[in-house]
C-alpha positions as CSV (number, residue, x, y, z in Angstrom):
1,X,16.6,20.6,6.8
2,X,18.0,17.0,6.7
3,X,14.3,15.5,7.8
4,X,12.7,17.9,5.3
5,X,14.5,16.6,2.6
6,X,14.2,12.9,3.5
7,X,10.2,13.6,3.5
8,X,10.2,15.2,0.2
9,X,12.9,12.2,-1.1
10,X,10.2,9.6,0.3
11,X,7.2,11.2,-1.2
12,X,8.9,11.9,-4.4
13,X,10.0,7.6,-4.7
14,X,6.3,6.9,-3.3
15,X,4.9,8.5,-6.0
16,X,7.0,6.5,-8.7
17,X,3.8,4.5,-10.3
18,X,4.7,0.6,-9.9
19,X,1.7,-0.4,-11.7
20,X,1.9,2.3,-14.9
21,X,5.7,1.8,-15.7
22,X,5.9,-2.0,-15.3
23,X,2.1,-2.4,-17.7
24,X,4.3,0.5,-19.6
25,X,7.7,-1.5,-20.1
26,X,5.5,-5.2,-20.5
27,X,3.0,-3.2,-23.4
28,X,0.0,-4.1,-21.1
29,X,-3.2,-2.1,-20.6
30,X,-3.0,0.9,-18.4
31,X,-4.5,0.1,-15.8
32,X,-5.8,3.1,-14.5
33,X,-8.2,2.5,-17.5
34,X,-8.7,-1.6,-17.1
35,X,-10.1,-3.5,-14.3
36,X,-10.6,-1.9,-11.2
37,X,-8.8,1.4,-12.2
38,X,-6.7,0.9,-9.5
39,X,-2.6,1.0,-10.2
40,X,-2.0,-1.5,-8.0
41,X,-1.0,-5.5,-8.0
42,X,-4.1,-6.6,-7.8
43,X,-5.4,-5.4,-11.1
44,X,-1.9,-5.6,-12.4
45,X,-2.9,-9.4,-11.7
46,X,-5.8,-9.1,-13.8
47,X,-4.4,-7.6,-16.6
48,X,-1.0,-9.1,-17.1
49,X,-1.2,-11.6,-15.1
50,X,1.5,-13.0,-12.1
51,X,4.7,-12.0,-13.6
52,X,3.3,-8.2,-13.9
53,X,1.8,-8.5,-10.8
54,X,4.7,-9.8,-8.5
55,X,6.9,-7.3,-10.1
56,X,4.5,-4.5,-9.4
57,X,4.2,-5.8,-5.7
58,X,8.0,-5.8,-4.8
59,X,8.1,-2.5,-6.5
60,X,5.3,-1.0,-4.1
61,X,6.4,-2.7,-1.2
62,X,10.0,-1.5,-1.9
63,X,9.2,2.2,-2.1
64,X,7.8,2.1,1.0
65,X,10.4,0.3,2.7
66,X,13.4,2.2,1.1
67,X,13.2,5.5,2.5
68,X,12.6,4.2,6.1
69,X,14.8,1.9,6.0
70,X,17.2,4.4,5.0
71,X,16.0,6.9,7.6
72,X,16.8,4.1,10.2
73,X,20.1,3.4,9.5
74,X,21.5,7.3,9.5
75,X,20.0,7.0,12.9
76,X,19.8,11.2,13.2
77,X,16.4,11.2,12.8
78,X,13.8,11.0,16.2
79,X,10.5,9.1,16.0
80,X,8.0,11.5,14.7
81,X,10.7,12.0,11.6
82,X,10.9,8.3,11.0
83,X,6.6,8.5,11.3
84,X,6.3,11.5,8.7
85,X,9.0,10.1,6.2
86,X,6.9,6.7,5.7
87,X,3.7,8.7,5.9
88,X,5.3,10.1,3.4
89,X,6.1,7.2,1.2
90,X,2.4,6.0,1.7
91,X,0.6,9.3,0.8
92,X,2.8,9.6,-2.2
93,X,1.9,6.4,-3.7
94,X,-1.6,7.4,-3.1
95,X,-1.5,11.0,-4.1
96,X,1.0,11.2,-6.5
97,X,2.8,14.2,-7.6
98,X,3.4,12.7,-11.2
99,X,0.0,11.7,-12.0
100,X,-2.3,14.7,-11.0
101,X,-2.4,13.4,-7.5
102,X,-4.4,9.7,-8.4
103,X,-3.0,6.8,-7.1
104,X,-3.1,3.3,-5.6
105,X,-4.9,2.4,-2.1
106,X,-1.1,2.2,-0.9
107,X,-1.4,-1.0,1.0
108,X,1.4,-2.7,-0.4
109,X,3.4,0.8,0.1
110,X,1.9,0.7,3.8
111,X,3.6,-2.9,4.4
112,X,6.7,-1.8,3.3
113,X,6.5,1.0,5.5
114,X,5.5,-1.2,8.6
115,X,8.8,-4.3,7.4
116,X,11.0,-1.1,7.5
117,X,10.1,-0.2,10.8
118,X,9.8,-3.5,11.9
119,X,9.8,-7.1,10.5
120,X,7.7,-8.5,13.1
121,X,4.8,-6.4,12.6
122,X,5.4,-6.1,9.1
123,X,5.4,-10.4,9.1
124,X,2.4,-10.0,11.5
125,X,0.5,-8.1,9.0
126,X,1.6,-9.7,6.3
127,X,0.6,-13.3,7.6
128,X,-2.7,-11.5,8.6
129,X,-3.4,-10.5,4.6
130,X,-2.4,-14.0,3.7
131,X,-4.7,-15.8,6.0
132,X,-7.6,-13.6,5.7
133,X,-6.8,-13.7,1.5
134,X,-6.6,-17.7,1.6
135,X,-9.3,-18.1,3.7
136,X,-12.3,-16.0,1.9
137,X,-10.0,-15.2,-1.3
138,X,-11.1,-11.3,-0.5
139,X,-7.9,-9.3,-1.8
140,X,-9.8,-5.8,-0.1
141,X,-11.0,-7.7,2.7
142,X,-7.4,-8.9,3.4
143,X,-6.0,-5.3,3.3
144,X,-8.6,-4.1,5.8
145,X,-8.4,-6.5,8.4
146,X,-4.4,-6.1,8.2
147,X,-4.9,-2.7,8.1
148,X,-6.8,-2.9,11.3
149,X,-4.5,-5.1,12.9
150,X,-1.8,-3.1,12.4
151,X,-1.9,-0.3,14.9
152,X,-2.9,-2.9,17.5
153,X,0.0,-5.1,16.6
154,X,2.4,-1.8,16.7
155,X,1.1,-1.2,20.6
156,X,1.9,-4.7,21.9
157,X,4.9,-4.6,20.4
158,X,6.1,-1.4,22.2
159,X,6.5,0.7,19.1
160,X,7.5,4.6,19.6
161,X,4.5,5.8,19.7
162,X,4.7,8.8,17.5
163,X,5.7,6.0,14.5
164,X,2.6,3.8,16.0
165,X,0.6,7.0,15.3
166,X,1.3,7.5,11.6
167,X,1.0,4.1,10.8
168,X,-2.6,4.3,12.8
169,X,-3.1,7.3,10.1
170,X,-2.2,5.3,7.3
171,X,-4.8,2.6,8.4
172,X,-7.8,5.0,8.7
173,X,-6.4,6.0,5.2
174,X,-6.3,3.2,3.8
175,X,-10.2,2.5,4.5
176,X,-11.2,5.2,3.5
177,X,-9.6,4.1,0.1
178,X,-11.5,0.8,0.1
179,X,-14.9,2.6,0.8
180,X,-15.7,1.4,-2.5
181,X,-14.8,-1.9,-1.9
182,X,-16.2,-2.5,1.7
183,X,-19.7,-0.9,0.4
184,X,-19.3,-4.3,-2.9
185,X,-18.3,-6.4,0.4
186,X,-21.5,-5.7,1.4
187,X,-23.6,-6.4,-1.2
188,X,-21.7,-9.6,-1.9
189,X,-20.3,-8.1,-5.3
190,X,-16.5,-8.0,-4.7
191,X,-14.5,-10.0,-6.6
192,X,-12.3,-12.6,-5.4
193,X,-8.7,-12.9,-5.8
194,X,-7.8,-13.8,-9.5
195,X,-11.3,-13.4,-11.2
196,X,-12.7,-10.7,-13.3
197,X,-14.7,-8.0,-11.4
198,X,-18.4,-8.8,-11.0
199,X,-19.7,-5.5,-11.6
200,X,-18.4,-2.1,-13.0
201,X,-15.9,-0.2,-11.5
202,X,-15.9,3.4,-10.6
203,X,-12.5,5.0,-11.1
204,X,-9.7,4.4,-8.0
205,X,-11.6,1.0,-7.2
C-alpha cells in the first residue's frame, strides 16, 4: 500500500504544470500555444524570458527530485519502488493527469529524478547538458546526449540496477519526445538556445 501511494503522490506532483502556472501567475503567454508548444523552460525562456524560465526550471527539477528524495529517506522502500516512484514523477510531467495527459519532454523532471538518486550522476548529466549546450548552443541536442549518457553513467557508478533500469526507460522516453527535434537537427533547422524558432512548430515541440 505504502509504495502505491508514494507512486500515485509522485505522479500526481509530476503532473503539477511548472511552465502553465508560473506564465499563469507572471500574465505571460501560455505556452502550450507560443513557441515551441512545449511547457517547458526552454520556451518559458522565449516567452518570458530568464526570470520565468529559471523559476520554471527549479520547479521541474524539484518535482522530480521531491518524491525520491522523500522515498530515500523513509528508507522502507526496495529498489524497483524507488525506480517506479521517479518513473513516476517523470511520466507525470509528461502525461499529465490535469491537462488531458499533454506535457513537457520531462528532461528537467528526469534530472531531478537522477540528483535524487544520486548527485554524482545527476552533476554528471548535468555537466554533460551544459557542455554539449555551450558548446553547439543546441538546448535538444543537450538533453539527448545527457539523456544517453545517463544510463551509462548509472552502470559505472554501481547503481541498483532495477533504478538504473527506469532511468534507462526514461531516456528512451525522452527521445522519443524529441523526435521532432532530432528530425529539425537534421535538417539544420533547430533553434539555438535563446533565439526564436526557425521554423513552425508542431504542437509538443
Amino acid at each position: 500500500m505504502g509504495i502505491t501511494i508514494g507512486i500515485i503522490i509522485a505522479y500526481l506532483l509530476g503532473s503539477l504544470s511548472t511552465a502553465i502556472l508560473v506564465s499563469k501567475l507572471l500574465r505571460l503567454p501560455d505556452p502550450r500555444t507560443t513557441g515551441s508548444k512545449n511547457p517547458g523552460a526552454t520556451n518559458v525562456l522565449r516567452s518570458g524570458g530568464k526570470t520565468a524560465a529559471i523559476i520554471t526550471l527549479i520547479g521541474d527539477v524539484g518535482k522530480g527530485w521531491l518524491p525520491v528524495f522523500v522515498a530515500l529517506q523513509l528508507d522502507l522502500f526496495p529498489g524497483w519502488a524507488i525506480g517506479l516512484i521517479g518513473l513516476a514523477a517523470f511520466l507525470g510531467h509528461v502525461f499529465p493527469v490535469f491537462y488531458r495527459f499533454q506535457g513537457g519532454k520531462g528532461v528537467a523532471t528526469a534530472l531531478g529524478v537522477m540528483l535524487a538518486i544520486s548527485p554524482l550522476v545527476g552533476g554528471l548529466v548535468l555537466l554533460t547538458w551544459l557542455v554539449v549546450a555551450a558548446i553547439w548552443r543546441y538546448s535538444s541536442l543537450a538533453a539527448l546526449v545527457a539523456a544517453g549518457m545517463a544510463p551509462v553513467y548509472m552502470v559505472l557508478l554501481g547503481m541498483d540496477h532495477w533504478i538504473s533500469a527506469a532511468v534507462a526507460l526514461m531516456s528512451v522516453i525522452l527521445f522519443i519526445r524529441h523526435d521532432s527535434n532530432i528530425r529539425r537537427l537534421m535538417r539544420g533547422e533547430e533553434s539555438r538556445i535563446g533565439q526564436k524558432d526557425k521554423a513552425p512548430a508542431t504542437p509538443k515541440e
